[in-house]
C-alpha positions as CSV (number, residue, x, y, z in Angstrom):
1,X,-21.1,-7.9,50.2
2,X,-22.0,-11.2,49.0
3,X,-25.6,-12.8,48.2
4,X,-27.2,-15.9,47.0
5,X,-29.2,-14.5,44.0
6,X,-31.7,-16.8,42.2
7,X,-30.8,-16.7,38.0
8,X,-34.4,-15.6,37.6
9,X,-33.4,-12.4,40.0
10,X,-29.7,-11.9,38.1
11,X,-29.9,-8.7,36.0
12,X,-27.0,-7.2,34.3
13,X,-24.4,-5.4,35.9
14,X,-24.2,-7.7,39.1
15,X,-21.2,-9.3,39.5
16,X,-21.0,-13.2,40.0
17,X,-18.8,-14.8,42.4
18,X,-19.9,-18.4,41.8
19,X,-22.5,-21.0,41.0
20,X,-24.2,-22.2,43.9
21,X,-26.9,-24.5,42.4
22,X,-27.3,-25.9,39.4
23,X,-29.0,-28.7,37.5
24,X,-27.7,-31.5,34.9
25,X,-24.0,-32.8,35.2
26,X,-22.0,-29.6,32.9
27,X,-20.3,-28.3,35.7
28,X,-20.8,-24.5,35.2
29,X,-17.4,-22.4,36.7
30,X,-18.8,-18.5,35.8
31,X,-17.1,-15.8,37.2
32,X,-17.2,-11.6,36.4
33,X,-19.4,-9.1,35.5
34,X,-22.9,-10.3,33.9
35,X,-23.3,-7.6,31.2
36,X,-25.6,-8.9,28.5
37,X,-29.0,-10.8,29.2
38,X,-27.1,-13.3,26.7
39,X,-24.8,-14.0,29.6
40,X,-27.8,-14.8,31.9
41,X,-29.8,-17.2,29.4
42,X,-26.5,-19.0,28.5
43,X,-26.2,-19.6,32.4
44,X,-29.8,-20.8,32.3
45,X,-29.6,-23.1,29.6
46,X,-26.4,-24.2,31.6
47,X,-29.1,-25.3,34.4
48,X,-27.6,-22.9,36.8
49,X,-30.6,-22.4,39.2
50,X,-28.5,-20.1,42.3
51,X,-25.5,-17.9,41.7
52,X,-23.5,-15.9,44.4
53,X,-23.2,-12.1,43.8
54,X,-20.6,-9.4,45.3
55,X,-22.4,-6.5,45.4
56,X,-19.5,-4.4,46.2
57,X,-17.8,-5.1,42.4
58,X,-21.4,-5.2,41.0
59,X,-22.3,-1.9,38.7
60,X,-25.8,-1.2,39.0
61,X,-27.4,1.5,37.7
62,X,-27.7,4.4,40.4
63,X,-31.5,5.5,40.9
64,X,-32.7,8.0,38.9
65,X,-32.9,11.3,40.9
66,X,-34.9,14.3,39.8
67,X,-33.0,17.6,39.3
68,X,-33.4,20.5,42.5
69,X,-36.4,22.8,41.6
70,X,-35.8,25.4,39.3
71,X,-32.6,23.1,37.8
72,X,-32.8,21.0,34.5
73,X,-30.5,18.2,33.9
74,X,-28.4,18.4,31.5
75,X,-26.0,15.7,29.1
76,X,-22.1,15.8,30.6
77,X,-19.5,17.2,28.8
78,X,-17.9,14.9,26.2
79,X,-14.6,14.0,27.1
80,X,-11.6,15.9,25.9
81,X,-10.3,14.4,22.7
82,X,-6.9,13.1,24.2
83,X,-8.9,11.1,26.8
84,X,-11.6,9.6,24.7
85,X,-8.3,8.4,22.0
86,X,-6.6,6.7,25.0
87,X,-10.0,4.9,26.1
88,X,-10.0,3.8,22.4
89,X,-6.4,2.8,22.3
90,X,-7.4,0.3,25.6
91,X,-10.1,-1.2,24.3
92,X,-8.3,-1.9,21.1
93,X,-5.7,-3.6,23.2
94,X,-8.4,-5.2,25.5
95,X,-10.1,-6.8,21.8
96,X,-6.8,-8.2,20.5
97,X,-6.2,-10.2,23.6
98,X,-9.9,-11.3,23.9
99,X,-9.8,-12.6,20.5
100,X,-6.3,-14.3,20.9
101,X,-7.5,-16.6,23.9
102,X,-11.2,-16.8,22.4
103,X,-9.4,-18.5,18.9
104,X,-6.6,-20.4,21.0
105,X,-9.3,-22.5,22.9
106,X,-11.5,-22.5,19.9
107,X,-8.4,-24.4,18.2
108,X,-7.4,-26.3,21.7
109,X,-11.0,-27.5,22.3
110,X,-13.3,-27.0,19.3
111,X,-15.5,-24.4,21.3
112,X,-15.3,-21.6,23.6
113,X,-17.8,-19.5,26.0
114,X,-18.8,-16.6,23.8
115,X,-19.3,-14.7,27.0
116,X,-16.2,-12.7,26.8
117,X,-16.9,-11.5,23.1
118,X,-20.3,-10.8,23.6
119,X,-19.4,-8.5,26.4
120,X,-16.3,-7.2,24.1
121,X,-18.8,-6.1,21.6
122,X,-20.7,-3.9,24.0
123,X,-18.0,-2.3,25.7
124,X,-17.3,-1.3,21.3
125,X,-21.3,-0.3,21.6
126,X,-20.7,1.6,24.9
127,X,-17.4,3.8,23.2
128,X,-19.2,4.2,19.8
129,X,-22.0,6.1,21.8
130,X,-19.9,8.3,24.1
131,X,-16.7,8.5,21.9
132,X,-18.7,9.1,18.5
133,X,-15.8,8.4,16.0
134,X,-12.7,7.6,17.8
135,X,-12.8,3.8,17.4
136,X,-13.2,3.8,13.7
137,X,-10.5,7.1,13.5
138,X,-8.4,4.9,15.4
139,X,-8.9,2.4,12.6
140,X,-7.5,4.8,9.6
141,X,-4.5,5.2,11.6
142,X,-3.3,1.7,12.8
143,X,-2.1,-0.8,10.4
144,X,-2.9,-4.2,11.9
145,X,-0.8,-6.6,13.7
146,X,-3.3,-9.2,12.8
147,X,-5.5,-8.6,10.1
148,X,-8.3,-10.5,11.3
149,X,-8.3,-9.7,14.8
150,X,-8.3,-5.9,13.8
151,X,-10.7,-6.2,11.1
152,X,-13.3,-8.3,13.0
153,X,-12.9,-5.2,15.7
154,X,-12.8,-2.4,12.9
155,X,-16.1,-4.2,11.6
156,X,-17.7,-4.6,15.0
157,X,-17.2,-0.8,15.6
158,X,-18.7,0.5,12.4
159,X,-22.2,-2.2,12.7
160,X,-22.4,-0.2,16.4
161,X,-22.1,3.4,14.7
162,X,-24.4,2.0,11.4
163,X,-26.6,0.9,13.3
164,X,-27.1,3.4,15.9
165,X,-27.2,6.0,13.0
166,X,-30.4,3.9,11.2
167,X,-31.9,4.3,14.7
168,X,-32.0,0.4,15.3
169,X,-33.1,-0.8,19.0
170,X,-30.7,-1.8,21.7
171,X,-31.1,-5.8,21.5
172,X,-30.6,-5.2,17.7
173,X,-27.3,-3.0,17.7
174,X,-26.1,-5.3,20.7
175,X,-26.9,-8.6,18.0
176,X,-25.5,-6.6,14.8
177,X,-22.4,-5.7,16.8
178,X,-21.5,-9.1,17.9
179,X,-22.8,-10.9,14.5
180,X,-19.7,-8.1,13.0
181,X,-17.1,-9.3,15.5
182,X,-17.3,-12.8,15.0
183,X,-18.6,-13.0,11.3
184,X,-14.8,-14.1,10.2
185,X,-14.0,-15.9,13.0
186,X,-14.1,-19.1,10.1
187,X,-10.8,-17.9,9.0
188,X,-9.0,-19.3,11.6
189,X,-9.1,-22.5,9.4
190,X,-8.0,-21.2,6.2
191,X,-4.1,-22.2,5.2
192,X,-2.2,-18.8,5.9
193,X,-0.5,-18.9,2.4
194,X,-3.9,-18.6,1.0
195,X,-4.6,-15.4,3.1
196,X,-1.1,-14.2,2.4
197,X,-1.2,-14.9,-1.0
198,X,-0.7,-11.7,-3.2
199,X,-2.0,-12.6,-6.7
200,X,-5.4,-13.1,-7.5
201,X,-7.1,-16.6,-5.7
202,X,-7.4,-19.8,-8.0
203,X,-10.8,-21.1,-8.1
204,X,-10.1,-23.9,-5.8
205,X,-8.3,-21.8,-3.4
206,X,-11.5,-19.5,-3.5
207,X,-13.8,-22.5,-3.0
208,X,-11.1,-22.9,0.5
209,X,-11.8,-19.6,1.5
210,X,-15.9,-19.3,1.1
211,X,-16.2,-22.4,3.3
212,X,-15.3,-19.7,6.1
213,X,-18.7,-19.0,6.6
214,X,-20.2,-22.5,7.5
215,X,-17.3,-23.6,9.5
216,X,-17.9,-20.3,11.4
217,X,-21.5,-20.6,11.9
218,X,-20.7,-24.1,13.0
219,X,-18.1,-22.7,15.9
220,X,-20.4,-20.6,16.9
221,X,-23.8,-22.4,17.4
222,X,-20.8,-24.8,19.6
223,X,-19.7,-22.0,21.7
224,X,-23.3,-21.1,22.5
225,X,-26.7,-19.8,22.1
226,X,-26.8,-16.8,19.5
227,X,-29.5,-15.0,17.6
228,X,-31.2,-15.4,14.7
229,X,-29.3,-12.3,13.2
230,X,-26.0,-13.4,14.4
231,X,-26.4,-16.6,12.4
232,X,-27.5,-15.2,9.3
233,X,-25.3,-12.2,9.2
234,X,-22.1,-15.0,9.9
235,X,-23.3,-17.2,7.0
236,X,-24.7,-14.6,4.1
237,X,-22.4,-11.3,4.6
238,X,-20.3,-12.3,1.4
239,X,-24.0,-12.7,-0.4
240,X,-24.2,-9.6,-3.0
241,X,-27.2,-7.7,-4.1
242,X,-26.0,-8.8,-7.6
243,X,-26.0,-12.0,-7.0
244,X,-22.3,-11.9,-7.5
245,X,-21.8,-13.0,-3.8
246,X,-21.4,-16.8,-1.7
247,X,-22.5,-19.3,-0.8
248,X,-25.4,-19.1,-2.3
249,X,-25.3,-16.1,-4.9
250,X,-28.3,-15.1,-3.4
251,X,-29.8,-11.7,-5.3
252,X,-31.1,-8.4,-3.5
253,X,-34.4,-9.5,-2.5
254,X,-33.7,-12.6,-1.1
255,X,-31.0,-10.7,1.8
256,X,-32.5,-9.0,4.6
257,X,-30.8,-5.4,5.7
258,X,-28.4,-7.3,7.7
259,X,-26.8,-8.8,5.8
260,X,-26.9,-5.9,3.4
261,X,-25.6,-4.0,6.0
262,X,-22.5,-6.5,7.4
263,X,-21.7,-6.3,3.3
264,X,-21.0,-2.9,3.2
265,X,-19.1,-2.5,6.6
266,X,-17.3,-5.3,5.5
267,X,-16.6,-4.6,2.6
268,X,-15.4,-1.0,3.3
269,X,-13.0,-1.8,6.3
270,X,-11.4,-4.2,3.6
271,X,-10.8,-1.6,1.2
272,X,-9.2,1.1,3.3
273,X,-6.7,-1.3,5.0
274,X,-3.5,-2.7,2.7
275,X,-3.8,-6.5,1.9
276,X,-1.3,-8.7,0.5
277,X,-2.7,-8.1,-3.0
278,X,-3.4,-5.0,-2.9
279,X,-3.2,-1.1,-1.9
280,X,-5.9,0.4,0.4
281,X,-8.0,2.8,-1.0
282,X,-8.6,6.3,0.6
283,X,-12.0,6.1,2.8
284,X,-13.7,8.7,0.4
285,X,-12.6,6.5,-2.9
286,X,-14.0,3.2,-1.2
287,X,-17.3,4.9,-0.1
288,X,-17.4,6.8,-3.8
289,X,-16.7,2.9,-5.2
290,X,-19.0,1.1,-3.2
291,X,-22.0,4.3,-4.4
292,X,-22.0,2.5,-7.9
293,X,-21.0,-1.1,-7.4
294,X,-24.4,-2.6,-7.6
295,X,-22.6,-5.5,-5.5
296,X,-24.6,-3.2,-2.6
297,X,-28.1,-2.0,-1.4
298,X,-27.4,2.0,-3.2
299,X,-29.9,3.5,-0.2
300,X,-27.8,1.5,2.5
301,X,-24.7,3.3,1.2
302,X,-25.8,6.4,0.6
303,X,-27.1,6.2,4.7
304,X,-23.6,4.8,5.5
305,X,-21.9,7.8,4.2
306,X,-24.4,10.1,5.8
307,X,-23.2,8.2,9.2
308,X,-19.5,8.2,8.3
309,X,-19.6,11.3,6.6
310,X,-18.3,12.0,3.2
311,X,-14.7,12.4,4.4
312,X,-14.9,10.0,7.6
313,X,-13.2,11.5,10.7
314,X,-9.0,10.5,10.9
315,X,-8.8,10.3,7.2
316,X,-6.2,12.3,5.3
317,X,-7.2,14.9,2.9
318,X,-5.5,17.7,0.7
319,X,-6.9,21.2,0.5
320,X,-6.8,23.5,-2.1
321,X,-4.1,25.6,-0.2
322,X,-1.3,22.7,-1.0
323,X,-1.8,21.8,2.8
324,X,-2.5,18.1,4.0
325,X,-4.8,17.7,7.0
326,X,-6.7,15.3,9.2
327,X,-10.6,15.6,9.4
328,X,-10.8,15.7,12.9
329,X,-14.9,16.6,12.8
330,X,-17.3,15.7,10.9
331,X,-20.5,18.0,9.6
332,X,-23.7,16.4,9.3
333,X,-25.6,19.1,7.9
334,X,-22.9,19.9,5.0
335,X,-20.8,16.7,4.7
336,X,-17.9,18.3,2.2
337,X,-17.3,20.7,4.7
338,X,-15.9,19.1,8.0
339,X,-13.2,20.5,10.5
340,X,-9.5,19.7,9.4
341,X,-6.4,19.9,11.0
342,X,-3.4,20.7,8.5
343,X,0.3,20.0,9.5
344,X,2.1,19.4,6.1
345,X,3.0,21.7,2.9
346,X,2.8,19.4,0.0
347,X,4.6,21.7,-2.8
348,X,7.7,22.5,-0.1
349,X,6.9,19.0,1.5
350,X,7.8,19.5,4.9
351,X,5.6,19.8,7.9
352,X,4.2,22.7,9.0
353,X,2.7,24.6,12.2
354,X,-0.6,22.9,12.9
355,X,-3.5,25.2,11.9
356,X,-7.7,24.2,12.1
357,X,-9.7,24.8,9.3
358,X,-13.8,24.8,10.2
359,X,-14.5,24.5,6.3
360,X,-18.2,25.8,7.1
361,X,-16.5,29.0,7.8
362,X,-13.4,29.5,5.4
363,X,-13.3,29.9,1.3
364,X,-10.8,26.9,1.8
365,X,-11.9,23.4,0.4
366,X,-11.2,19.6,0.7
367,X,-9.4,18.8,-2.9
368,X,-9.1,15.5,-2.9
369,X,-8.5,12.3,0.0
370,X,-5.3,11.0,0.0
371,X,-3.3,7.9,1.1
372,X,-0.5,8.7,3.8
373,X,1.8,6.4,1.4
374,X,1.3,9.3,-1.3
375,X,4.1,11.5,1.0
376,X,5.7,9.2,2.9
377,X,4.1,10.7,6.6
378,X,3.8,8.6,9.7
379,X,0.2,9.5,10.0
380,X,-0.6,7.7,13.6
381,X,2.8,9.3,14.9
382,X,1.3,12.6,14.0
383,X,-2.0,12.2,15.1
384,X,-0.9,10.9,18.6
385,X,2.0,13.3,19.6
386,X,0.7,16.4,17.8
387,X,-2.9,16.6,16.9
388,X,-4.4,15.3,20.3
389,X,-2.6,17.5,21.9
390,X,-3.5,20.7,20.4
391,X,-8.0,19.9,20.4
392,X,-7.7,19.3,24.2
């Protein structure tokens, strides 16, 4: 069912079929699902006055109904692990392709509607709330295609979850989760063989690679209207609390929690994913690294491990029983004692029959986090064939 709806009556959720009126001569051609009230001021700062909407692809809320007498409503049922791994998988997928055609007409034209990403960035909000952990589990296991597209994603993902965890408001999550996703999106103009480069970065090659963040903050204020937050966070997250940071070594109390924030998650999905130059680190030994680098707010840390968990969920650890296993569940009130999944015998080193270990309720004990590399083990292979499988 189609309707002329006025863009002071457009909400999100309705779907738009076409401009019908608009002022000034920018010929606005919008068409799709209107998810984030960004969408709708972009559209009015546009001068787009009347918009059509189909009501029958529109997803509006259903009215709130009050349970039967003597029944109490209750939260569904999360999904079955297997189901919320493929939704993961999709959006993943979905990103990649997003990004691709967001940086190919940022290179074609010098801009590019930011409506796609924005809404990318709360679909990562929307899976971070009812998938807790599968995003950023999904993370540990791939190895990325595209560094950049699967970092910006990876980064994205854990702003949601940290910010979600600290208890932030919705506008703010929505801005801190977009300001992740497109933070890097100034690397599109740095020379590959500077990215790909293995030994440490000259000094002029490192003066290439910190003018990332204006050129960045300079596509983005092109493609469109963005927060206050998303501008800083694009231009200060390589600022340290040590001063140690660009482009403008500012010190700890000159950065607001942001920025702080965008540091660490950052930093952190840089440090468990292998670069040219280097090995990635476990996701314990980054998070037990980043604890005493003064480089970052300690309290912001110490909170980002309480939301991750000590031993984040998907990474790889070795009991004390010689077995390797994947955390599959975190525990929040005793963080060194999640739920692991064991499937390999390190002193015979061969795989064994999958076996779950609720560490709350066993003598058994993490020993240490470990890289996949370590025992040569195809951990995503593992995780998708086996593991899934045997939680659903």
């Amino acid at each position: 069912m189609l309707k002329p709806v006025s863009i002071h009556d457009l909400t999100p959720g309705m779907y738009v079929n076409g401009v019908l009126e608009q002022k000034g001569d920018l010929k606005v051609k919008s068409k799709g699902l209107v998810k984030t009230q960004q969408t709708i001021n972009g559209l009015k700062d546009k001068g787009v006055l009347m918009v059509e909407v189909d009501y029958a692809k529109s997803k509006l809320p259903e009215p709130m109904q009050a349970p039967p007498k003597g029944e109490t409503s209750s939260s569904p049922a999360q999904a079955p692990l297997s189901a919320q791994m493929e939704r993961a998988e999709q959006l993943t997928l979905q990103a990649k392709t997003i990004q691709r055609e967001f940086f190919q007409k940022i290179k074609e034209n010098g801009h590019a509607e930011l409506y796609a990403m924005q809404d990318l960035s709360l679909d990562v909000i929307d899976c971070v709330i009812e998938c807790p952990h599968t995003l950023s589990c999904l993370a540990l296991l791939n190895r990325a295609d595209n560094y950049y597209f699967e970092h910006s994603l990876n980064c994205s993902t854990l702003m949601a979850m940290f910010a979600n965890h600290l208890e932030f408001d919705k506008e703010c999550i929505e801005d801190l989760s977009f300001a992740a996703l497109v933070m890097d999106i100034g690397m599109a103009n740095v020379p590959m063989d500077i990215i790909n480069k293995k030994g440490k970065l000259t000094k002029p090659e490192m003066d290439v690679v910190s003018t990332h963040v204006d050129i960045g903050l300079d596509i983005i204020e092109r493609c469109g209207e963005v927060s206050h937050i998303v501008r800083e966070v694009i231009f200060a997250h390589h600022e340290r609390c040590d001063g140690s940071g660009y482009p403008d070594q500012k010190a700890e109390d000159e950065l607001s929690q942001y920025v702080k924030m965008a540091a660490i998650v950052d930093s952190y999905d840089a440090m468990t994913r292998d670069r040219p130059y280097r090995k990635a680190l476990s996701p314990t030994k980054a998070l037990q690294e980043m604890l005493v680098d003064d480089a970052y707010d300690r309290q912001l840390v110490q909170s980002f491990i309480q939301c991750l968990g000590v031993h984040p969920v998907g990474s790889l650890v070795k009991l004390d029983n010689d077995r390797l296993g994947i955390v599959i569940r975190a525990n929040k009130k005793q963080p060194l004692k999640p739920t692991v999944i064991t499937f390999y015998h390190v002193k015979s080193a061969h795989y064994s029959e999958t076996k779950i270990y609720d560490l709350r309720k066993t003598d058994t004990q993490i020993e240490s986090s470990v890289r996949p590399e370590e025992f040569n083990i195809n951990l995503q292979k593992f995780f998708k064939e086996v593991l899934v499988n045997n939680l659903d």
